[in-house]
C-alpha positions in Angstrom: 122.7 75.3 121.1 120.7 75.9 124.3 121.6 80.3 123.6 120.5 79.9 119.9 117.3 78.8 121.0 116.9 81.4 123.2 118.1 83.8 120.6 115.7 82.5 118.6 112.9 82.5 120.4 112.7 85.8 120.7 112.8 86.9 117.3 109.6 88.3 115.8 111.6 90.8 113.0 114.5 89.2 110.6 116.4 91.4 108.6 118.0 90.1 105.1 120.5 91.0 102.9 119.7 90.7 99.1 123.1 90.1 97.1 125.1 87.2 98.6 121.9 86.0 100.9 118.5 85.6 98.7 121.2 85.6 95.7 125.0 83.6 95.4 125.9 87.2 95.0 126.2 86.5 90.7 125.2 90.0 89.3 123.9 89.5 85.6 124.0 92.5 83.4 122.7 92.7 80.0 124.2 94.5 77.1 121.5 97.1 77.7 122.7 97.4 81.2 119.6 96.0 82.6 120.2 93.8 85.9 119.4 90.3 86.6 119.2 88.4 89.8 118.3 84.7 90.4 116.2 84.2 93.6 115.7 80.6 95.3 112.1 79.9 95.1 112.5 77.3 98.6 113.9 80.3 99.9 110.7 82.6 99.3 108.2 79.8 100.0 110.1 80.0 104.0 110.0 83.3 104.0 105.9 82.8 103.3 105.7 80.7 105.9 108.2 82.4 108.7 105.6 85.5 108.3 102.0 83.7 108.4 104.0 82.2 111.7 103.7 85.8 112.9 107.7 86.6 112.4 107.7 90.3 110.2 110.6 90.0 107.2 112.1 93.5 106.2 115.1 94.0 103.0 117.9 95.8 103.4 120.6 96.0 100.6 123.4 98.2 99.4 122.3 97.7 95.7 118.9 99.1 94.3 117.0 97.2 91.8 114.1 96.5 90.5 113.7 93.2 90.5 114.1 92.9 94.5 111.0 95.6 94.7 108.9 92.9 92.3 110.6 90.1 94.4 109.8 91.3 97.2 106.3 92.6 96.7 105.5 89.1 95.6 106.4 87.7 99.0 104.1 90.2 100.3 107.7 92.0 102.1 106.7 95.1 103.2 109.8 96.9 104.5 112.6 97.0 101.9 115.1 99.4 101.9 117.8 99.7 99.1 120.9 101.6 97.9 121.7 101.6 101.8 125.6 101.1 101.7 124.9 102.2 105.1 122.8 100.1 106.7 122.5 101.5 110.5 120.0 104.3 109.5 117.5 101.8 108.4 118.0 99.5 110.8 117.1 101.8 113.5 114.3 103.6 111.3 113.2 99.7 111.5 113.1 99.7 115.3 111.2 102.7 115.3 108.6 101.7 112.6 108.2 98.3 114.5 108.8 99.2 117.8 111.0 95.8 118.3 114.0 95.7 120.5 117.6 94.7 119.4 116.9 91.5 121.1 113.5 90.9 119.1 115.6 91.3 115.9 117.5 88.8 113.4 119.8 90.1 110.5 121.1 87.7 108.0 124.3 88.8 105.9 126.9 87.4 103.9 130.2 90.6 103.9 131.7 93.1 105.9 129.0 95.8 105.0 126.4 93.8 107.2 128.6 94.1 110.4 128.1 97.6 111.7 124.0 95.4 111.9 124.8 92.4 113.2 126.4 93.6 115.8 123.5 95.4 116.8 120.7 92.5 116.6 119.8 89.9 118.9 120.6 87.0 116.2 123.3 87.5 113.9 123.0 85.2 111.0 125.6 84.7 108.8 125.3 82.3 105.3 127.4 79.8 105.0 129.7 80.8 101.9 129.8 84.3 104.4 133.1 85.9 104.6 135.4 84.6 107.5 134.9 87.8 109.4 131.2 87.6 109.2 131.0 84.0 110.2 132.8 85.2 113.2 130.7 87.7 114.7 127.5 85.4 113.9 125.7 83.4 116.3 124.9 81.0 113.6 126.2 79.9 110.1 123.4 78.3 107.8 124.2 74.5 105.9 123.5 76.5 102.8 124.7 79.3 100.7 123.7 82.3 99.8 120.9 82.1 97.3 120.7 78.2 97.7 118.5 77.3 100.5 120.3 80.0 103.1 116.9 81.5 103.9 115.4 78.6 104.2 117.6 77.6 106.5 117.0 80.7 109.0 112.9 80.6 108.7 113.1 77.1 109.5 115.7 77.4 112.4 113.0 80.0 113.4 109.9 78.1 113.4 111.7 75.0 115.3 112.6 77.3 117.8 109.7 79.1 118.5 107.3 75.8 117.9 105.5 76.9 114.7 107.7 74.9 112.2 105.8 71.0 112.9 102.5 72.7 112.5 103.4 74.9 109.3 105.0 71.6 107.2 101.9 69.6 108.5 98.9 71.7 107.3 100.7 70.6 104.2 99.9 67.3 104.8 96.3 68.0 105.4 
């Protein structure tokens, strides 16, 4: 637990995947062909607070959709790549852009695709319904699934470890 911290602690950049992580991974199509995607809303309010604790939140998906741009927007996400079945170029167009290290650098997936990543980053994140392999190579499995609470799971571990979690919850309280 001691290295998770560590791991942690270091992280000012976390990298999600969209289906499978903010979403169970469910794709709803209408007969129009229009797509549908059901976000957790405990999940974005982390995300709010994990980035006004100074930690930077970046997308990026295999699929492309509109919805995650207005999602995304609305969380005031910045960096969102999609229609990356590749994810390695924008990954490291990400270090660039940011200038962060691999080991200033969390990526959160749930299948094989996010590998080639996770491998990469200093925090490999996988969510808890994750495939077996993913689960594997992660440093940490969340309680929750993809698309129920998973999120909120990481920005929380986050803020504990880097001390800004007890202070966020309590100006709450105020």
């Amino acid at each position: 637990m001691q290295d998770l911290d560590n791991k942690a602690a270091q992280i000012r950049l976390v990298i999600f995947d969209v289906d499978g992580v903010l979403t169970d991974g469910s794709l709803y199509l209408g007969d129009d062909g229009q797509e549908y995607k059901a976000f957790h809303s405990k999940d974005g309010h982390g995300m709010v607070m994990l980035q006004e604790s100074g930690v930077r939140i970046a997308i990026i998906t295999g699929r492309t959709s509109e919805v995650v741009s207005i999602r995304m927007k609305s969380l005031g996400i910045a960096h969102v790549f999609q229609g990356k079945r590749d994810k390695k170029p924008a990954y490291e167009e990400l270090k660039q852009v940011t200038g962060f290290s691999d080991a200033q650098i969390a990526y959160v997936g749930d299948d094989v695709v996010d590998l080639p990543v996770m491998s990469r980053v200093g925090l490999a994140i996988a969510v808890n319904d994750a495939h077996p392999l993913v689960k594997q190579h992660a440093h940490w499995t969340t309680p929750s699934g993809g698309g129920r609470g998973a999120a909120r799971d990481v920005c929380e571990m986050l803020m504990q470890a880097q001390g800004t979690l007890e202070t966020r919850l309590n100006s709450y309280l105020a």
